[in-house]
C-alpha positions as CSV (number, residue, x, y, z in Angstrom):
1,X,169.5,170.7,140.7
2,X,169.8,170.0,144.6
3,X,168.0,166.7,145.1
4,X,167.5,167.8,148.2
5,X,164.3,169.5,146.7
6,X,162.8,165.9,145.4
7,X,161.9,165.3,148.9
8,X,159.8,168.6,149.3
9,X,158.4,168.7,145.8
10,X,156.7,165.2,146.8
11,X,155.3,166.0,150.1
12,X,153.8,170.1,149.0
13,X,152.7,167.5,145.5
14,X,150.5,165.2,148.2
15,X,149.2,167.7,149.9
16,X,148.1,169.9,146.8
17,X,146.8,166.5,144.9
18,X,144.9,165.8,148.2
19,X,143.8,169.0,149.6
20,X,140.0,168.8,150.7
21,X,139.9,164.9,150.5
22,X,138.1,163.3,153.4
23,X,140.0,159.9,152.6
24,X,142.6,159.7,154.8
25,X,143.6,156.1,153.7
26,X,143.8,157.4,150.9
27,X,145.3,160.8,151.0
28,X,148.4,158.9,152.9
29,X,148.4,156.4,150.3
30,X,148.7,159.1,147.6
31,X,151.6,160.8,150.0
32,X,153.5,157.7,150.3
33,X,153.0,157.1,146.8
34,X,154.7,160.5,145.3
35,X,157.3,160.0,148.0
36,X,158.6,156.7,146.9
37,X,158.4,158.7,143.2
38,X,160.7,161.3,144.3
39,X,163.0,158.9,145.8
40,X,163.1,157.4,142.3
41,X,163.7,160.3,140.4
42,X,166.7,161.2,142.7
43,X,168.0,157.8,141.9
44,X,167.8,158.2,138.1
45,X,168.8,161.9,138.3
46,X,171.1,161.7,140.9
47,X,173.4,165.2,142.0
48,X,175.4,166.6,139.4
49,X,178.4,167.9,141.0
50,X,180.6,168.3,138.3
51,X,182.5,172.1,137.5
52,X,180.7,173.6,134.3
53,X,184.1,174.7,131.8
54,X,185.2,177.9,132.3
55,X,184.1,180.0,129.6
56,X,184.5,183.5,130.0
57,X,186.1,185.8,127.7
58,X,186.4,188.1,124.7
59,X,184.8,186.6,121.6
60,X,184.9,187.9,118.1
61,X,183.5,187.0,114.5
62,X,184.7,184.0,114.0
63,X,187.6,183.2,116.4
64,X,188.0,179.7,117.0
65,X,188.9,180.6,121.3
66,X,188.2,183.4,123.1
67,X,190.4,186.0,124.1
68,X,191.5,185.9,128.1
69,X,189.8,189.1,129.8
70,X,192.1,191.7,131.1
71,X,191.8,194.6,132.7
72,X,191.9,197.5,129.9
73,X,191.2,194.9,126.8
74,X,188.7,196.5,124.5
75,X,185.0,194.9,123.9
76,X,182.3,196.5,122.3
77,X,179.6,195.0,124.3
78,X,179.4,193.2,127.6
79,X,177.3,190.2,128.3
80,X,176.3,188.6,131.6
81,X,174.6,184.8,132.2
82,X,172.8,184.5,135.7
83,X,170.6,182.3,137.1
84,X,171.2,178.2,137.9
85,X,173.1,175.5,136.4
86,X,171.6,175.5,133.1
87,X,172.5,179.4,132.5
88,X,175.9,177.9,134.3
89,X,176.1,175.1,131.5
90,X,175.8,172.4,133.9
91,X,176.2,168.9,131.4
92,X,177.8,170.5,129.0
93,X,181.7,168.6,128.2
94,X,184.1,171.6,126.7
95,X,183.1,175.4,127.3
96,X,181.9,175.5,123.3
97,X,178.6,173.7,124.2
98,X,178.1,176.1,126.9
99,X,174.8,178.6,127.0
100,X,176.5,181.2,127.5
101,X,179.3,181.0,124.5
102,X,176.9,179.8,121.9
103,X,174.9,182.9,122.8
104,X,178.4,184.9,122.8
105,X,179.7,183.5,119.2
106,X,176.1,184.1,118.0
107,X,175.7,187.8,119.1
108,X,179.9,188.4,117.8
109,X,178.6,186.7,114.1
110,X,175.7,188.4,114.1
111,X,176.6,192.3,114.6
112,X,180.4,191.7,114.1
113,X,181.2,193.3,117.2
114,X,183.7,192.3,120.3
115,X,181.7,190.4,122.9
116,X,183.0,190.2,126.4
117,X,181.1,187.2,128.2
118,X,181.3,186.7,131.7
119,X,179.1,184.6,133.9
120,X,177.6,185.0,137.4
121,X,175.6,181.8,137.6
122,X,175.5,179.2,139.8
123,X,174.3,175.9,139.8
124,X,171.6,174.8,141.9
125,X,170.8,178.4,142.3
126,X,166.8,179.4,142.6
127,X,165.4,183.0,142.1
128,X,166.4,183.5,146.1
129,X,169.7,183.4,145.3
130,X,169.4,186.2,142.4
131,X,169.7,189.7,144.4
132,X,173.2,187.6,145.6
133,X,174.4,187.3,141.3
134,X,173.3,190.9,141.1
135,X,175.3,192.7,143.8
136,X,178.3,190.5,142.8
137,X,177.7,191.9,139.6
138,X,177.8,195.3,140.9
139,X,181.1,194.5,143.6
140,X,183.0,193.8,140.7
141,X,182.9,196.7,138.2
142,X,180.5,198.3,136.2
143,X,177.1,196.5,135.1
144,X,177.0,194.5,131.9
145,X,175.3,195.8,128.8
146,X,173.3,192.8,128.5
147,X,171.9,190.3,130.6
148,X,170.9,186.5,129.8
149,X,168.9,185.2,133.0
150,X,167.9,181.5,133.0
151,X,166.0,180.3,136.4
152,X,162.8,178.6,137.5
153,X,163.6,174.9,137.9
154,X,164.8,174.8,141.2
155,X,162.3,176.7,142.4
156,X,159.7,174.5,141.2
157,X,161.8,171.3,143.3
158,X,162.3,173.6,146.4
159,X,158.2,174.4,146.2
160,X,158.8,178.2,146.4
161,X,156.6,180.4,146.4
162,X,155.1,181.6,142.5
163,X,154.5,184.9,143.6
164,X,157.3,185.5,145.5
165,X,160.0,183.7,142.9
166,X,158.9,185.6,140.0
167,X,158.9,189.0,142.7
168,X,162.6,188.4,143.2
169,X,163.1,187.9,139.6
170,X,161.3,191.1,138.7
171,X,163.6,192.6,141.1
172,X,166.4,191.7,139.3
173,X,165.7,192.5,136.2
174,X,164.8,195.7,137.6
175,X,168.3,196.8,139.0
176,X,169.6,195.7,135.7
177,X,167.8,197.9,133.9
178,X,168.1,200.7,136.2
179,X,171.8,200.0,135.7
180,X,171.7,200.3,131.4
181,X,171.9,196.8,130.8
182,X,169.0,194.8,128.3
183,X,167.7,191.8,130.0
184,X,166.5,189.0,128.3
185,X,165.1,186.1,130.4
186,X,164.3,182.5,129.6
187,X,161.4,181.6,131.7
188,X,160.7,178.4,133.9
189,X,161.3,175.2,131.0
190,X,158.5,172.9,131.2
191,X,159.3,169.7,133.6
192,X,157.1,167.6,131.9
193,X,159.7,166.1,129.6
194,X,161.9,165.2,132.1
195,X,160.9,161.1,131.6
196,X,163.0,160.6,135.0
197,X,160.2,162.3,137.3
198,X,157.3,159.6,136.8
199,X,154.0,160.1,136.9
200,X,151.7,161.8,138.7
201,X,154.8,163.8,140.1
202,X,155.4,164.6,136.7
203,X,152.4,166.5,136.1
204,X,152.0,168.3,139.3
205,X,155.6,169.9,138.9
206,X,154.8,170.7,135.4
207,X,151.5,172.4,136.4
208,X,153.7,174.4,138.7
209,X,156.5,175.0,136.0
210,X,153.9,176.5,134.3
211,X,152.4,178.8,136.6
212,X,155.6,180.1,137.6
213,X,156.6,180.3,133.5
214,X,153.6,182.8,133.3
215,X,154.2,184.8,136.5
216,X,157.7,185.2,135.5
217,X,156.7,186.5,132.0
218,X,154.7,188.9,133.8
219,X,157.2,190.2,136.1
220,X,160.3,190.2,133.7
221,X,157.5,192.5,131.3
222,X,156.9,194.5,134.3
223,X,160.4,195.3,135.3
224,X,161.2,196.3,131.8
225,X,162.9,192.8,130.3
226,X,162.1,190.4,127.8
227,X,160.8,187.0,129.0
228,X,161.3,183.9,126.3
229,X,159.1,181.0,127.2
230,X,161.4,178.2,127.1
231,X,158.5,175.6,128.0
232,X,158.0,174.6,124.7
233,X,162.1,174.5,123.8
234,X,162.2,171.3,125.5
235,X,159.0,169.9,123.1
236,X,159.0,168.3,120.8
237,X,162.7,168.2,120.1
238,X,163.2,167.0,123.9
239,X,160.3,164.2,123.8
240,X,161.2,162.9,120.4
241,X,165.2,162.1,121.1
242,X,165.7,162.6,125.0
243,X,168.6,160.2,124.4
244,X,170.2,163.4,122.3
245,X,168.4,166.3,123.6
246,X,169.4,165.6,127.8
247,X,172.5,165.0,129.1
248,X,174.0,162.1,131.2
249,X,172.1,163.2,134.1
250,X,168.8,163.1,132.4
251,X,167.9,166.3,134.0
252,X,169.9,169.1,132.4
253,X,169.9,169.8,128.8
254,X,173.2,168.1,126.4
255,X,175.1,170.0,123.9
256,X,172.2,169.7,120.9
257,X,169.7,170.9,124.0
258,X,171.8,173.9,125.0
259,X,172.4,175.0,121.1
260,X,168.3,174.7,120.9
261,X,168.0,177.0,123.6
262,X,170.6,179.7,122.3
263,X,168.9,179.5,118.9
264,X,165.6,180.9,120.6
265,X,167.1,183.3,122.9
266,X,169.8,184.9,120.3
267,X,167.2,187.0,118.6
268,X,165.7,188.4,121.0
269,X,168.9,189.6,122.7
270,X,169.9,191.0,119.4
271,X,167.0,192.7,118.8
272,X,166.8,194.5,122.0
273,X,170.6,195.4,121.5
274,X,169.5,196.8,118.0
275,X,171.5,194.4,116.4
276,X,169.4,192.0,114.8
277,X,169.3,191.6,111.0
278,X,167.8,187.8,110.8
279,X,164.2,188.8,110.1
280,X,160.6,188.7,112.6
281,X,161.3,187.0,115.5
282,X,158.5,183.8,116.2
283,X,155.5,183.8,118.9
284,X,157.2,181.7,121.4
285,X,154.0,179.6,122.8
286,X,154.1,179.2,126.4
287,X,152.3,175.7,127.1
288,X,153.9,173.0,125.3
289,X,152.0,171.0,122.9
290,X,154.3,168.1,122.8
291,X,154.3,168.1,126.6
292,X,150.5,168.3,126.7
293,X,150.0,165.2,124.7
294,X,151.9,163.2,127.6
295,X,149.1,163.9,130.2
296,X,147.6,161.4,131.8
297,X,144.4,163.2,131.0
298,X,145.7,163.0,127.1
299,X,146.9,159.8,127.3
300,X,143.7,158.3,128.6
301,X,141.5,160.7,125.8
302,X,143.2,158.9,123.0
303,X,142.8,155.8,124.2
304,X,139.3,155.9,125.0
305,X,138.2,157.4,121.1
306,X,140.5,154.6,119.8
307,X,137.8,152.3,121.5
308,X,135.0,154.6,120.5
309,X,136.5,154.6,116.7
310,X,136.7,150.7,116.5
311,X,133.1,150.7,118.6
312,X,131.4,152.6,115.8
313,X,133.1,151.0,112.9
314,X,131.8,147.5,114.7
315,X,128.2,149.1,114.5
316,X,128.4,150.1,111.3
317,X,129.7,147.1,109.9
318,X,127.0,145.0,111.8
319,X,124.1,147.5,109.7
320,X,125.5,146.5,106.8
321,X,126.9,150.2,106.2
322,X,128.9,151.0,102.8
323,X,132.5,151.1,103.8
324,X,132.2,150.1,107.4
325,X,135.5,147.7,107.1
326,X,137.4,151.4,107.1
327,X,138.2,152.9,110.3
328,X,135.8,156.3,111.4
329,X,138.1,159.2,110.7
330,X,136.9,160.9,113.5
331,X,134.2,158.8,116.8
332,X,130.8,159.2,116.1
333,X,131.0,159.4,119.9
334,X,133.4,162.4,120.6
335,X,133.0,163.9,123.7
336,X,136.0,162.8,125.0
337,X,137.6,164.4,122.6
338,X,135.5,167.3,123.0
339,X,136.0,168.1,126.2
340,X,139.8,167.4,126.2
341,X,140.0,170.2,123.0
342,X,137.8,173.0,125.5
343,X,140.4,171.8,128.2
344,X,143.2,173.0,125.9
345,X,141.8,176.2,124.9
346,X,140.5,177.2,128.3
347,X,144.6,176.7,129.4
348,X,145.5,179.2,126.3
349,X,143.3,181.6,127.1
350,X,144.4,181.8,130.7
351,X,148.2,181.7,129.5
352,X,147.5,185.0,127.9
């Protein structure tokens, strides 16, 4: 990820969080404040310049390297990776932890078949720079008979445009399929895991990670591909051990995080290809739980019926009330709670 884009995502983050306010104090208190955030996260997150491993080549059932493409060598079916740095395999140490190969060895294991993997990715690449992968594509020999597209991220950082980001990637998936080739795309990840953007930042580019997840989904269905809503890939697993699940960088995903995210995207590329065997594939939810329970919102909900749980239980102790030295299962005084649960369902029901 450019962190070039930290220092736009914090000034389009003030003037969202502050549109409409009649504070100015405080509207450029709030600015300076996300500003001095970004600047923080680029200082934990830093620029990650370094080469992904090559990767490319024939892979079979079971072959411990791939075979070196050559012109004339004989494949049964050919897969392309586009998008940014984590279709790229940016963070990843030796080519087997990379996206693309895990997906490569999956698909060869699963239907037995020759896969020839190539990728077209780039790092630091937004949805702009997809119509650029695609004619590439084309420029160097026929189209691919399937196509893995991961990108979103960077547009979130670079504060483009929803509308017009998931347009170009509609596009693309568009020529694709007009070309032959299933596409299978893994939709905007949710940014609220990343624990080196603090908060508020945080949540604003998640709100927008979001957003652009569902337009994205929308297009990709539109265009005639298969969207996979990777928000919830990085939750729980992500939150729980970010220590294991992100790389050095704290941005992109590590080995274990990569494998996670060929594991949901296999199955849906093999099913398109008429290949799969491994049973119904799972509803992939869109908002992330895991992620959701970090809000501030959340956050502030729980502790606030913690106090209304040991409140009652004080009451009810002082009335002399049979088995008031237990904690209340649930606050007699809810509506926190209450309202945070309508939150959460009002979100699913506009996710959908």
């Amino acid at each position: 990820m450019p962190t070039s884009g930290w220092k736009t995502a914090a000034k389009a983050s003030a003037a969202a969080v502050v549109a409409g306010s009649s504070a100015g104090t405080a509207s450029w208190a709030l600015y300076n404040y996300l500003m001095g955030q970004a600047t923080a996260a680029r200082g934990v997150i830093g620029r990650n310049v370094a080469k992904p491993p090559e990767a490319d080549g024939i892979y079979t059932p079971g072959c411990d390297a791939p075979e070196r493409w050559r012109l004339g060598a004989e494949f049964d079916i050919h897969l392309m990776i586009f998008g940014d740095s984590t279709a790229a395999g940016v963070g990843c140490a030796v080519p087997d932890e990379v996206p693309g190969v895990l997906i490569a060895r999956g698909l060869a294991e699963e239907t037995g078949k020759r896969i020839w993997l190539s990728t077209k990715a780039i790092g630091g690449a937004t949805s702009k720079g997809l119509k650029g992968q695609v004619d590439a594509m084309f420029i160097a020999g026929p189209p691919p008979d399937a196509a893995v597209i991961l990108v979103g991220a960077n547009d979130v950082t670079a504060k483009n445009s929803i509308h017009s980001s998931a347009r170009r990637l509609g596009d693309a998936v568009a020529r694709l399929r007009q070309a032959g080739a299933v596409v299978v795309v893994g939709t905007c990840p949710d940014l609220g895991v990343v624990t080196a953007i603090p908060q508020p930042l945080r949540s604003v580019v998640r709100e927008w990670g979001h957003r652009l997840a569902r337009a994205q989904a929308a297009a990709v269905l539109r265009a005639g591909g298969r969207p996979v809503a990777l928000a919830d890939l990085l939750a729980p697993e992500f939150l729980a051990a970010p220590d294991t699940m992100f790389s050095a960088d704290h941005f992109h995903p590590s080995a274990a995080g990569y494998e996670l995210a060929a594991h949901q995207l296999l199955p849906v590329l093999a099913t398109a290809l008429g290949e799969w065997e491994g049973g119904p594939l799972p509803e992939l939810p869109e908002v992330s739980e895991a992620a959701e329970s970090r809000r501030i919102s959340a956050r502030i909900t729980e502790a606030a019926n913690r106090f209304l749980w040991r409140r009652d239980t004080e009451r009810r102790a002082s009335r002399g009330e049979p088995g008031a030295d237990q904690v209340a299962p649930e606050p007699t005084s809810g509506v926190l709670k209450i309202v945070d649960d309508r939150r959460r369902r009002q979100r699913a029901a506009s996710a959908t």
